[in-house]
LOLUMDREN-672729 format. One record per residue (C-alpha): residue in one letter; x, y, z. Coordinates in steps of 0.25 Angstrom, whole numbers, padded with zeros to 4 digits, always signed. Example, Ala and Ser with C-alpha at 12.3 -4.5 7.8 and 13.67 -1.06 7.14 Angstrom:
A+0049-0018+0031
S+0055-0004+0029
***
This chain:
X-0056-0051-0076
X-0046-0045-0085
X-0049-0032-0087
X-0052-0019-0082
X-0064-0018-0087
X-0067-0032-0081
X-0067-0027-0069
X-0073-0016-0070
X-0084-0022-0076
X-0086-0033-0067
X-0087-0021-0054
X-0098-0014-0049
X-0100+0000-0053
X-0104+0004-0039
X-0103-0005-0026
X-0101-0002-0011
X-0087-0007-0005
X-0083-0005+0009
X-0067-0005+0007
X-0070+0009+0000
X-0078+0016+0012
X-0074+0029+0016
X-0065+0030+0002
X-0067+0039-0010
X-0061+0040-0023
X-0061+0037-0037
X-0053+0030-0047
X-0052+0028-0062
X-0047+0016-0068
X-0041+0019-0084
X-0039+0006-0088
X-0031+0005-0102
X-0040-0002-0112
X-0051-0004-0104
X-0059+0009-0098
X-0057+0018-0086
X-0066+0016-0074
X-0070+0024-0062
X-0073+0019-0049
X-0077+0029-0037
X-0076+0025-0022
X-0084+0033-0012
X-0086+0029+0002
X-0088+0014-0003
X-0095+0015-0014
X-0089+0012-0029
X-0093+0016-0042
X-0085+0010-0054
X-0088+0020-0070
X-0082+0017-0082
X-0076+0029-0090
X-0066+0041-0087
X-0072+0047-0074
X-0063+0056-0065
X-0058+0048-0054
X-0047+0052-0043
X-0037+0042-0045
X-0035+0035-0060
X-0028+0021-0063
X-0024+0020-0077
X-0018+0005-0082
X-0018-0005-0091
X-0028-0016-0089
X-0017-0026-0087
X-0012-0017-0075
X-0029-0016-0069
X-0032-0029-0069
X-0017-0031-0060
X-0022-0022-0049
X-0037-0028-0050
X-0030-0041-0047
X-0023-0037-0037
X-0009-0040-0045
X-0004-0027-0045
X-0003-0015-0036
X-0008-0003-0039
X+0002+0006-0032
X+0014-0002-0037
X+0007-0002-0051
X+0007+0012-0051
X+0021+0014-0046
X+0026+0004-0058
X+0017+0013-0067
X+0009+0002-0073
X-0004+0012-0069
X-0005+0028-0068
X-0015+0032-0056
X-0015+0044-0054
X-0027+0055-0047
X-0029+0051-0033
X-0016+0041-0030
X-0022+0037-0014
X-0033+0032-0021
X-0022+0021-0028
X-0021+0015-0014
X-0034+0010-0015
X-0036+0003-0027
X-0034-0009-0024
X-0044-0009-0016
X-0053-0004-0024
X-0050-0013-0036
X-0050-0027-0027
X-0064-0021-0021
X-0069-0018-0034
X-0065-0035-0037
X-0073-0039-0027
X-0085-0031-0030
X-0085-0037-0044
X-0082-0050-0042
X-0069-0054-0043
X-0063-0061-0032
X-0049-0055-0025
X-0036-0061-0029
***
């Protein structure tokens, strides 16, 4: 995968994960050249929309700077203290993720590096 839209094509638009029990929240991905996607997190449950939907916290990059976090090559937090990204909304919901991205690999098929 090499893209955003890779990877959000290759996940499921809804699955059940329990490293997201008892968590709420909801992001938006904006990812330069390639689409904005939403994914919602409600007591386990995921649900993944393309297009412009309100969401608490939003990440804006490049797609060069998405597919770094996906793989685990960059930090987020230290990406967005450098300024390579904007996030802004709900900042606590940056802590987690990572999680949420490495989960979301999982669930669509591509091994953890």
């Amino acid at each position: 995968m090499t893209t955003a839209r890779d990877v959000f094509d290759r996940l499921p638009a809804q699955r059940e994960d329990p490293e997201f029990e008892d968590w709420n929240g909801s992001y938006k991905f904006d990812v330069d050249g390639q689409g904005t996607w939403t994914a919602t997190v409600h007591d386990g449950k995921v649900e993944i929309h393309e297009g412009d939907i309100h969401a608490e916290c939003v990440i804006h990059c490049s797609n060069e700077e998405f597919m770094r976090l996906f793989h685990g090559e960059q930090n987020l937090m230290t990406a967005w203290m450098q300024g390579r990204l904007e996030a802004y909304g709900d900042l606590a919901l940056l802590q987690r993720f990572h999680g949420f991205l490495r989960s979301g690999a999982r669930a669509g098929g591509e091994a953890d590096r």
